[in-house]
C-alpha positions in Angstrom: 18.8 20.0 0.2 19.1 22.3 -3.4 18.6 19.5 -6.2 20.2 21.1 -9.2 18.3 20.6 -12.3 21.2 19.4 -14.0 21.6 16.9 -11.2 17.6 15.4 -11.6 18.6 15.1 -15.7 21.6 13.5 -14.9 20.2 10.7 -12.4 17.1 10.3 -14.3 19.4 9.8 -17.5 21.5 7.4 -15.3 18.2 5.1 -14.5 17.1 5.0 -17.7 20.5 3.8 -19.2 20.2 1.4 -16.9 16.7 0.6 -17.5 17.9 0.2 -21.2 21.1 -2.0 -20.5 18.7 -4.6 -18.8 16.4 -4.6 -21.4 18.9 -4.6 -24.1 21.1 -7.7 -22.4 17.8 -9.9 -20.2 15.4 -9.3 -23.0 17.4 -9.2 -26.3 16.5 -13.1 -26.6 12.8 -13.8 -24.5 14.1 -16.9 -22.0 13.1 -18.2 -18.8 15.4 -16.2 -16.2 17.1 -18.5 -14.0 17.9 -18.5 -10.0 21.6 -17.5 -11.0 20.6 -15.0 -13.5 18.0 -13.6 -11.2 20.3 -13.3 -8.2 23.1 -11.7 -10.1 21.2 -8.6 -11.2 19.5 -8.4 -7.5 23.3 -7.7 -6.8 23.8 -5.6 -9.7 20.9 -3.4 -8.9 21.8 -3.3 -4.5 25.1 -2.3 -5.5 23.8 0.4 -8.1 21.6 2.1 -5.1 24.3 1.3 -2.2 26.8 3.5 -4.6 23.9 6.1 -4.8 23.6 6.2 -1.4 27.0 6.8 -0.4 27.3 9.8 -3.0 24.3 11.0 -1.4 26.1 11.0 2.3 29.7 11.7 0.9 28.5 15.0 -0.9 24.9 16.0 1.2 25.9 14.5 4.5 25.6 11.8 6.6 21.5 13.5 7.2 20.8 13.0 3.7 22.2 9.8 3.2 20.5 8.1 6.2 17.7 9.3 4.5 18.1 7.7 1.3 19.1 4.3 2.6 16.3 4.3 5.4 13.6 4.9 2.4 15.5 2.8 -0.1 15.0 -0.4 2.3 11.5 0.8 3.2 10.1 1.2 0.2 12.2 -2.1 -0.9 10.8 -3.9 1.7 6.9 -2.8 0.7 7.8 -3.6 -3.0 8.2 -7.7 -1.8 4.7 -7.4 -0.7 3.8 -6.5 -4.3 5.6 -9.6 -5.2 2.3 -11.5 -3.9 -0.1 -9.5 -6.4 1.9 -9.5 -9.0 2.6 -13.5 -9.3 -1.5 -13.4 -9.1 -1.9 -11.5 -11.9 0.7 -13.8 -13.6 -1.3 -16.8 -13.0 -4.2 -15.2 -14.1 -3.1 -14.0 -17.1 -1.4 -17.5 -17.9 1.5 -15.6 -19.0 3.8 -17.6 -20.8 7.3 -17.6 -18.6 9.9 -16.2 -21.3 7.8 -13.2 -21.6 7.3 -12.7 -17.8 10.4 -10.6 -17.4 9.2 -8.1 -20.2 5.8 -7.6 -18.4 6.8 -6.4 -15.2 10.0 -4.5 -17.0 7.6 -2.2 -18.6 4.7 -2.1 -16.1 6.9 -1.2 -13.4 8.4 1.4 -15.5 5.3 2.6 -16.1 4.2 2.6 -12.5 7.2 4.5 -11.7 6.2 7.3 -14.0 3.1 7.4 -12.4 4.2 7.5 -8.9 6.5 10.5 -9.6 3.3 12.2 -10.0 2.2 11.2 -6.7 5.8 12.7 -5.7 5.2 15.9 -6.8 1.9 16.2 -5.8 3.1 14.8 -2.3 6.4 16.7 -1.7 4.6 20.3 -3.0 1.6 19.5 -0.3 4.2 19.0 2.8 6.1 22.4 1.3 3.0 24.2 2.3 0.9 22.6 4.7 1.9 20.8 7.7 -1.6 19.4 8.3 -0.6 17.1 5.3 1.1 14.7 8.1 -1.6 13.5 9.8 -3.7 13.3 6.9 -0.3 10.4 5.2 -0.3 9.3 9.1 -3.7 8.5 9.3 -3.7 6.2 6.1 -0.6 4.5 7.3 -2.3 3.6 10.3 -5.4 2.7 8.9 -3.5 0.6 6.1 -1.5 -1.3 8.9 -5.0 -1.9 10.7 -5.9 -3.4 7.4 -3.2 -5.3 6.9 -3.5 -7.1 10.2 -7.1 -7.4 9.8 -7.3 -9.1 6.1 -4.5 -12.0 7.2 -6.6 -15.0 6.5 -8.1 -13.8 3.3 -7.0 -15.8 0.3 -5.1 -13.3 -2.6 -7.3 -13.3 -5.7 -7.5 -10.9 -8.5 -9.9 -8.7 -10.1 -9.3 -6.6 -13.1 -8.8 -2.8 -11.3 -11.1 0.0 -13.1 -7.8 0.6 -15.6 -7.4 -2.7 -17.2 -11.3 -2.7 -16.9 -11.4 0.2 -18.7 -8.7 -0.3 -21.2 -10.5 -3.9 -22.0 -14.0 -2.1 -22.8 -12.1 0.2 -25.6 -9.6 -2.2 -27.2 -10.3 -5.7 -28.8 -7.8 -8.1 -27.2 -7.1 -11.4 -28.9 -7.6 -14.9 -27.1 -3.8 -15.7 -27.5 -0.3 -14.1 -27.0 1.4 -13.4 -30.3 5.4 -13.5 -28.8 6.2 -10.3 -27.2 4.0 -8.4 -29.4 1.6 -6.0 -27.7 -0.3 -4.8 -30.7 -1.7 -7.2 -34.2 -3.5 -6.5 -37.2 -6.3 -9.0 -37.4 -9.0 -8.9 -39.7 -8.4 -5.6 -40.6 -9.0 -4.2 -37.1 -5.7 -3.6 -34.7 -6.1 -5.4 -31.3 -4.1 -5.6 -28.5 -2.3 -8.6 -27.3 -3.0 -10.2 -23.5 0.8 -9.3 -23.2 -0.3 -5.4 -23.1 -3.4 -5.8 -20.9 -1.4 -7.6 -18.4 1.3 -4.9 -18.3 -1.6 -2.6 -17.6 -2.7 -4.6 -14.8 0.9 -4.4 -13.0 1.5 -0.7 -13.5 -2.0 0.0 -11.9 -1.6 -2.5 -9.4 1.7 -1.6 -8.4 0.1 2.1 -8.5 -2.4 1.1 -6.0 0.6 0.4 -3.9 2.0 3.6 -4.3 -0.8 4.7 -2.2 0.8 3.7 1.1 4.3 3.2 -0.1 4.7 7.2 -1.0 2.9 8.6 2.3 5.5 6.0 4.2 8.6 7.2 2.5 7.8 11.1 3.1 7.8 9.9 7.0 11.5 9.7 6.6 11.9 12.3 4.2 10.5 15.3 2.9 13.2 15.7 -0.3 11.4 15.3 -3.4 14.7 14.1 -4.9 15.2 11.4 -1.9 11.8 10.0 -2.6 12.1 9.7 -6.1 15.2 7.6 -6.3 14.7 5.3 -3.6 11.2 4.7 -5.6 13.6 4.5 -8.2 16.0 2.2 -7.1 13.8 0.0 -5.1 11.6 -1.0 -8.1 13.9 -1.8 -10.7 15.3 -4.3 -8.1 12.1 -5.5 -7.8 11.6 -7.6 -10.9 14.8 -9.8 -10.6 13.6 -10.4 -6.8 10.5 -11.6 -8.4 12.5 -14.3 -10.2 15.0 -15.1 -7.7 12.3 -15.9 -4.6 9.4 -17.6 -6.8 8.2 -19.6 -4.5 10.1 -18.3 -0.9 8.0 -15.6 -0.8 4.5 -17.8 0.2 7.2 -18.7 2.7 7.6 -15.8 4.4 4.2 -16.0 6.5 5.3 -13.4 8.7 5.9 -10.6 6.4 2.7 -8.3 6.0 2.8 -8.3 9.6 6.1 -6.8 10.0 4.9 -4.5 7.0 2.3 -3.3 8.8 4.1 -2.8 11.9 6.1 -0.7 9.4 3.6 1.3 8.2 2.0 1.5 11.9 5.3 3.2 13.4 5.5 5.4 10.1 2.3 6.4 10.7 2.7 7.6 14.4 5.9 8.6 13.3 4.2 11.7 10.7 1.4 12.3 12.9 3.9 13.0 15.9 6.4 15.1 13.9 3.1 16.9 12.9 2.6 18.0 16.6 5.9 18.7 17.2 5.7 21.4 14.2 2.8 22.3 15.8 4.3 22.7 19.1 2.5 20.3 21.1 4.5 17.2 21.8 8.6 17.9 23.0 11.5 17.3 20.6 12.1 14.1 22.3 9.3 12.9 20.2 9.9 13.6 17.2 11.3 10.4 16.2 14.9 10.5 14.2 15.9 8.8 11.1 18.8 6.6 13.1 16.0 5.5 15.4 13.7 5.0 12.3 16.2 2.4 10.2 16.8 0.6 13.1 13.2 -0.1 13.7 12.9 -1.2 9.7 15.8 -3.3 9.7 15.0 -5.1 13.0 11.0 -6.1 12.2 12.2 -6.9 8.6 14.7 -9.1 10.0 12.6 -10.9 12.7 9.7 -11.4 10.7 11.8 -12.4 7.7 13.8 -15.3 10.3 10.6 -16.1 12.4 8.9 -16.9 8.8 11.9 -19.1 7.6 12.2 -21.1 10.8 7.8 -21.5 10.6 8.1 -22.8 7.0 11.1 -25.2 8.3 9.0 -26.3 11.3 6.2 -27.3 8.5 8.0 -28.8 6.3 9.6 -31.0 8.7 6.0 -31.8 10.1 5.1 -32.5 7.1 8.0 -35.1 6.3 7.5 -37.0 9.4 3.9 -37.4 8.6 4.4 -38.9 5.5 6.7 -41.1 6.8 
């Protein structure tokens, strides 16, 4: 697949129109963003990378755009996970709830520039050496392992070496000042809690990126791919942070369909890996086809097995009150 260079200017001057609409329309006036509000822009932003998609298979092939959508719901589906985190470092931060919105607009967009660093690192390593596979493969398996392992361990936060970091060389005042991220206080500039907490997403969500880039190159080795179902998948993500709130403690069952996700990924790499290598047959080497309906299945048990668990629960619960 030959990216044009025109073509990367053009779609990253597309996102970041977009990027500027919702800032310019959901931000304009700092408010709490309501269920409605929340779920029409989920919409807005689905559509925007459905339509991508299909130009992707209408003028690269059906190959291509297969690709896109299977990495668009994969990385999508990782992204909810970060939902957990992320309403953590809310908490902690006591941030106030109009300004919510503005935090994770920015820190995502900052963790999206970082991760198409990770892109390009990643997508010029697998152009040269194939080794590169089992060395993603590996970490997806181990991070599944992980995942499965650290079930029962209650989420807290602590401040990553980057907000640590940024903490030890800037003064940061006691309260919020609005949406400002930066006062003059006794003569001395400081930064606001606002900017340390957008800090603490992007790095977080950078963290992430540690699993969730390795994954998506297991369905796809196009730089251009990668990059906007990254893309696409995490401007979604802060309106899916409003819109499920509280659903997504519901859905018990999640990290363990995520790491059954990352688990097949894994195998997935380390198997295409010997096929290149000429060890395993083409039979395999496991196809995209076979790949999204894998991710759509687990995503889609898990996601019902967790809703019917919460029901059971809460109908326990009634009739124990009662």
């Amino acid at each position: 697949m030959n990216v044009p260079l025109w073509l990367w200017a053009t779609t990253v001057a597309g996102l970041l129109a977009l990027i500027a609409v919702d800032l310019a329309i959901v931000d304009r006036k700092p408010h709490q963003i309501t269920t409605g509000e929340a779920a029409r822009w989920v919409i807005f932003y689905i559509t925007c990378a459905v339509v991508f998609g299909a130009g992707v298979w209408l003028f690269a092939g059906h190959h291509y755009g297969v690709e896109f959508f299977t990495g668009y719901i994969t990385e999508y589906s990782l992204s909810v996970d970060n939902l957990f985190i992320f309403m953590v470092i809310m908490a902690s931060f006591k941030v106030p709830v109009i300004h919510q919105h503005r935090v994770l607009l920015i820190g995502i967009l900052l963790a999206l520039v970082m991760r198409s660093v990770f892109i390009a690192i990643g997508a010029a390593l697998i152009a040269q050496f194939v080794w590169v596979f089992f060395l993603f493969g590996g970490a997806l398996l181990w991070t599944a392992i992980s995942m499965l392992r650290g079930q029962d361990e209650p989420a807290e936060y602590h401040e990553n070496v980057v907000t640590r970091f940024v903490r030890r060389i800037y003064p940061v005042t006691d309260e919020y000042h609005g949406h400002k991220m930066l006062i003059k206080s006794a003569g001395r500039r400081r930064i606001t809690p606002l900017l340390l907490v957008i800090v603490a997403i992007g790095s977080a969500d950078l963290l992430f990126a540690v699993d969730s880039i390795p994954a998506i190159f297991g369905i796809t080795q196009q730089a251009f791919l990668v990059f906007t179902a990254n893309a696409f998948a995490l401007m979604g993500l802060r309106q899916l942070y409003f819109l499920l709130g509280g659903l997504v403690n519901k859905l018990v069952y999640l990290s363990y369909g995520l790491a059954i996700i990352l688990g097949f990924i894994g195998a997935k790499l380390i198997l295409h890996a010997l096929h290149e290598y000429h060890v395993v047959p083409d039979a395999l080497d496991i196809n995209n086809w076979v790949s999204l309906g894998v991710i759509v299945v687990v995503l889609a048990g898990t996601t019902v097995l967790s809703l019917l668990k919460a029901k059971r629960d809460t109908a326990a619960k009634a009739s124990v009150q009662s």
